[in-house]
N, C-alpha and C positions, 0 to 999 in steps of 0.2 A: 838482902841486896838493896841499896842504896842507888838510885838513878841521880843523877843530878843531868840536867841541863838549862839551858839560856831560859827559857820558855816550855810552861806544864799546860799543858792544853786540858782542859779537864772533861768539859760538857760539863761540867757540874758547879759552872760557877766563872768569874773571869778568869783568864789565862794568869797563869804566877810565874812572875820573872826571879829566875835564877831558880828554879826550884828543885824540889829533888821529890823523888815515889818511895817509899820502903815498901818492899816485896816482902821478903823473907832471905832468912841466912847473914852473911855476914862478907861478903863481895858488894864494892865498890864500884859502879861505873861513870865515868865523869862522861857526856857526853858532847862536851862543848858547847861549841856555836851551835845547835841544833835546837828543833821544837819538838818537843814530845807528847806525844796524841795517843787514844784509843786504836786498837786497831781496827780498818776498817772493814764494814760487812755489805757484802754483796749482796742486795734482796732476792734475786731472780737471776739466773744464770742453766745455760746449759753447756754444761762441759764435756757430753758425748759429742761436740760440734766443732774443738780446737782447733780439727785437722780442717775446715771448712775453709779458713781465713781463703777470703780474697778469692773464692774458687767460684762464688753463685753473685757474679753480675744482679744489680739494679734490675728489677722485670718491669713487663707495662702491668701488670696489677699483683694482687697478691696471690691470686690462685695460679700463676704462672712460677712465682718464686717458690708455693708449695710443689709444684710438680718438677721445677729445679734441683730442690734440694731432695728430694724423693731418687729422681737419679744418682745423685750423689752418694746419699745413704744405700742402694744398692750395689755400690763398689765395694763396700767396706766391710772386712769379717769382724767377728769378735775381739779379736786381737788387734786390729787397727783400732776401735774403740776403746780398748784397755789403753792403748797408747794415747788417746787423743786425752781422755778425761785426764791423767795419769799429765802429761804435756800440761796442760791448763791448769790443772792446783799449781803447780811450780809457778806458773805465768801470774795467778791471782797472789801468791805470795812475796813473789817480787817486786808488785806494786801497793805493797803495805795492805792486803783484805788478809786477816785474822781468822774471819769467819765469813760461810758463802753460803745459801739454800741453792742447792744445784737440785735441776730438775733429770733427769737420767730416764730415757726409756729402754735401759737393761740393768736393772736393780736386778740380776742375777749377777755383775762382776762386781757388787759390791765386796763380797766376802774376799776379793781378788785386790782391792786397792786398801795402801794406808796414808790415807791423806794428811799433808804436811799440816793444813789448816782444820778450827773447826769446822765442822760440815754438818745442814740438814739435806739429808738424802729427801728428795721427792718423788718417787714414782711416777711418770706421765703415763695415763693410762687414755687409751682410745678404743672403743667399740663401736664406729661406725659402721663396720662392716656385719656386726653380730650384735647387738642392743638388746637380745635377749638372751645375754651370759652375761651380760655384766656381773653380777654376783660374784659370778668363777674367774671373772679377770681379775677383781679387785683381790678377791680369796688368795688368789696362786702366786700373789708380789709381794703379798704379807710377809711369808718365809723369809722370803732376800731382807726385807728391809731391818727386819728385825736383827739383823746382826749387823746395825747403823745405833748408834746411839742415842742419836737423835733422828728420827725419822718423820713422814708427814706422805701424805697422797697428794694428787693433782692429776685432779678431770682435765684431760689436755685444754678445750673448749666447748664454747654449747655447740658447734658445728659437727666436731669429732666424737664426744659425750654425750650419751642418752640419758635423761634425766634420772633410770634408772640408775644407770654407773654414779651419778651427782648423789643419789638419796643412798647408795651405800655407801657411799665415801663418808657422808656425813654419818653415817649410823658408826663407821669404824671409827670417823675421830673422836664420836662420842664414848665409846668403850673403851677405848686404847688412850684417848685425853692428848690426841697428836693431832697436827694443823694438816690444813687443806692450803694447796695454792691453786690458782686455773689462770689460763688467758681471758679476756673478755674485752669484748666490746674496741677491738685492737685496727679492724679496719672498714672503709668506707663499706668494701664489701660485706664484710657482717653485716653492716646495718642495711643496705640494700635486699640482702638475702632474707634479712627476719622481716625488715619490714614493708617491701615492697615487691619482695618476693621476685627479685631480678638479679640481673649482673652477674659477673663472670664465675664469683665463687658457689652463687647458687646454683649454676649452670654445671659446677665443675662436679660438684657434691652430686646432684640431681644424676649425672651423666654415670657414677660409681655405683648408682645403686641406693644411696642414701635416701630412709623418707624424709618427706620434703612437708607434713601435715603441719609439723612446729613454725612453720612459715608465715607472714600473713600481717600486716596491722599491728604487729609490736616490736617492740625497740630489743636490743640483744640482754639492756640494763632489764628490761622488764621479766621479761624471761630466765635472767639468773636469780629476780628475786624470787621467781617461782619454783623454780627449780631444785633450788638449795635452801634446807631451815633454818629457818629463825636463832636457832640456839649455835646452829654452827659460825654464822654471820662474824662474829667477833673473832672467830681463832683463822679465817680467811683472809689469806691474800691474794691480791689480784693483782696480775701485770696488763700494765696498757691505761686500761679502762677511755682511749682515744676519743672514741664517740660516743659521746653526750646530748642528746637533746634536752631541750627547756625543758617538756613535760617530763623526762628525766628527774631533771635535776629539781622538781616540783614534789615530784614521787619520794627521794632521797629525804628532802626536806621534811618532808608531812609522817613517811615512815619513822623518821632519827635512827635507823641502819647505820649502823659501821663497820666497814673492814677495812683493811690495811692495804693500799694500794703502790706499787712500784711502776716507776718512771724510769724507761732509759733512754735518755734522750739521743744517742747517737745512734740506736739500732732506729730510733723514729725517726728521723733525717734520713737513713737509710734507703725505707719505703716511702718517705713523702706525706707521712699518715698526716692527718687533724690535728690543729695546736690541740696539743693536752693542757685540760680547761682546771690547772695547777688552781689558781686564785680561787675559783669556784669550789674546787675539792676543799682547800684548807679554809676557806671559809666558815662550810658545813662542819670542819671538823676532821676531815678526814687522817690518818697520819699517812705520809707519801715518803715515799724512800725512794733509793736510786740503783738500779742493777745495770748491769752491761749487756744481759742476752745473751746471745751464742756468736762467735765468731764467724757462723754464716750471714750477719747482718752488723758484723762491726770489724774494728781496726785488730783491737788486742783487748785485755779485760784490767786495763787501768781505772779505777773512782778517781782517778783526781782528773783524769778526761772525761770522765761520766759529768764531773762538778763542773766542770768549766765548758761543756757542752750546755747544761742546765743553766750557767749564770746565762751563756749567749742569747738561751731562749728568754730568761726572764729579768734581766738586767737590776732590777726595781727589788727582785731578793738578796736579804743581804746576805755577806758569806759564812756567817755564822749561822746563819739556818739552812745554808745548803749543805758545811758540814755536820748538821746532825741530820742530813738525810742518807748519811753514810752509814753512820754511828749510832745516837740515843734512837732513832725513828724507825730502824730496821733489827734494834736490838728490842724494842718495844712489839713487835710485829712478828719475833721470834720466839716471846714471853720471857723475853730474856732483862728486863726493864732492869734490875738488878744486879745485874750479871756482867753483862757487855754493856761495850759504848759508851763508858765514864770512867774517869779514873778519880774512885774513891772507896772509901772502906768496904769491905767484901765483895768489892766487884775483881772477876778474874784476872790474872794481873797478865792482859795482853794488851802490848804496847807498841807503836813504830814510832822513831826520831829521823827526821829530813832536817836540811841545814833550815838554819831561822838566822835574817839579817838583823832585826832588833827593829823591824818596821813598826808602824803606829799600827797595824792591822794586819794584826797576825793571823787572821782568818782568810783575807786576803793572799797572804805569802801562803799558806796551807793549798788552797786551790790552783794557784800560779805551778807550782810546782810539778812538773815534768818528768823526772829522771826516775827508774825505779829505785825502790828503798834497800838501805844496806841493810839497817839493823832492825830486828823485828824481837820481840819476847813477846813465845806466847806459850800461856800457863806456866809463868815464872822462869823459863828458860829460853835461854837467849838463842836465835837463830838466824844466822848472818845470810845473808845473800852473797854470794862472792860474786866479784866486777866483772870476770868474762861469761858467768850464768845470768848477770841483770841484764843485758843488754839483747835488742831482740833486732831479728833479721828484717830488716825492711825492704 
């Protein structure tokens, strides 16, 4: 197959006018006036949450929008879950994501869905109420996940997760060689809980039963580095990572720790969090990427409003590095560095085209863009969006 359009967006070099892709086979598609890109990947996402949109109001803190959406999720069988996750790959496909890390806390309907897109299944796992099963929690999601092709764990947070659950996680991604993702450090109240040992969500934790000992004089960044080993560090991503202090970021520096970090800027407008200290991260080095979260704290699961939520926050990056925080930066964070997020030799041949005007700054016209996507290939076969399925109810 022969792609031709206006504009080849590569990641892998400047953009090539008039250009064309060869896939394989022997079909032709001309694709006009369009730009043609990688397709995009969702770092962080939870898609048991679709059915959520618009239902859990803004709280006055975050231990209140946990006790919100806790209501919620007690309406719901298994079957409205099937539907929700089921709902939302369609929604992320729409909007040109390729590929998504969804995080799922019933990694038992995995065996039940076939996802349009590719997919790392993550398991959210929480034992706050039982800290000494961890073992057996992490043990009994193995089964489900494994019939994921790509799979990975996720300690929900250090609030919900006992450091136990955090040291088998890592003991499994070390024998099985699959990634970890977790929350951290995502709101004022985490950091008032660990390190001043107050506020509403320590109050909320303390009030369920939760020990409260990990409390006291450290930051939430200090206690994840404690938590989790050295050797797992690299194959970890974290969503949020909001709150930062100095001696934090003192710590990071002196340690040279790396993990892979996702931003989404519209579910952080949502709660009001901490500017996320972006310039700081990429600074040290960090690679940052971009997810949408769950539909309980956003519009819908479009990146190109994830991008342009992100340029608003930081104006001063250009738009070619915010889209490879769709792309090269979360295919890199997926170990996928060769794979996804470029178009060139051996990388998989999944692709979206949106109209292109023939602007001076086609990175620009990329983020600008609005409407969901028609045309999508992904692993070399083409897969249309039809125009009364793109369109979503407002």
């Amino acid at each position: 197959m022969i792609i031709r359009a206006r504009t080849v967006v590569t990641m892998d070099g400047a953009p090539i006018e008039s250009g064309a892709v060869a896939v394989s086979g022997n079909e032709i598609v001309d694709l006009g006036e369009q730009a043609l890109l990688p397709g995009l990947i969702n770092a962080h996402c939870h898609l048991d949450y679709t059915c959520f949109r618009r239902k859990i109001r803004p709280q006055k803190s975050f231990a209140d929008w946990i006790r919100a959406i806790n209501a919620e999720k007690a309406k719901l069988s298994p079957k409205d879950y099937l539907a929700s996750i089921n709902e939302g790959f369609a929604e992320a496909k729409r909007f040109g994501t390729t590929t998504i890390a969804n995080l799922t806390a019933f990694p038992e309907l995995i065996s039940r869905i076939t996802p349009p897109i590719r997919t790392w299944w993550f398991a959210e796992l929480i034992d706050v109420r039982a800290p000494d099963r961890a073992n057996e929690t992490v043990d009994r999601v193995i089964e489900f996940l494994k019939a994921a092709p790509n799979w990975g764990l996720a300690p929900h947070a250090l609030f919900t997760a006992s450091k136990n659950l955090y040291r088998r996680c890592e003991e499994i991604a070390r024998r099985e060689n699959i990634l970890l993702t977790t929350h951290l450090a995502e709101s004022r109240e985490e950091m008032e809980m660990y390190r001043d040992t107050s506020g509403p969500l320590y109050e909320f934790l303390k009030n369920i039963g939760r020990p409260m000992d990990d409390c006291g004089n450290r930051t939430p960044l200090q206690l994840f580095l404690g938590a989790i080993g050295d050797r797992a560090l690299p194959q970890c991503i974290v969503a949020h990572l909001n709150e930062v202090t100095d001696s934090d970021f003192d710590l990071l520096e002196r340690s040279e720790r790396r993990f892979h970090v996702v931003h989404s800027p519209r579910s952080h407008d949502y709660f009001r969090h901490s500017r996320f200290p972006f310039e700081k991260l990429r600074t040290l080095g960090f690679n940052i990427c971009l997810g949408t979260d769950s539909l309980a704290s956003n519009e819908d699961l479009s990146l190109f409003a994830e991008m342009r939520a992100f340029q608003n926050e930081s104006p001063d990056v250009s738009p070619e590095e915010i889209l490879q925080m769709v792309t090269v930066n979360p295919a890199r964070a997926l170990r996928q560095e060769n794979a996804l997020g470029r178009i060139r030799r051996g990388c998989r041949a999944d692709l979206i085209s949106i109209p292109c005007s023939g602007t001076d700054d086609v990175f620009a016209e990329i983020i600008a863009f609005e409407e969901p996507v028609d045309w999508v290939l992904l692993n070399g076969k083409e897969k249309r969006n039809t125009p009364h399925a793109a369109k979503l109810s407002k």
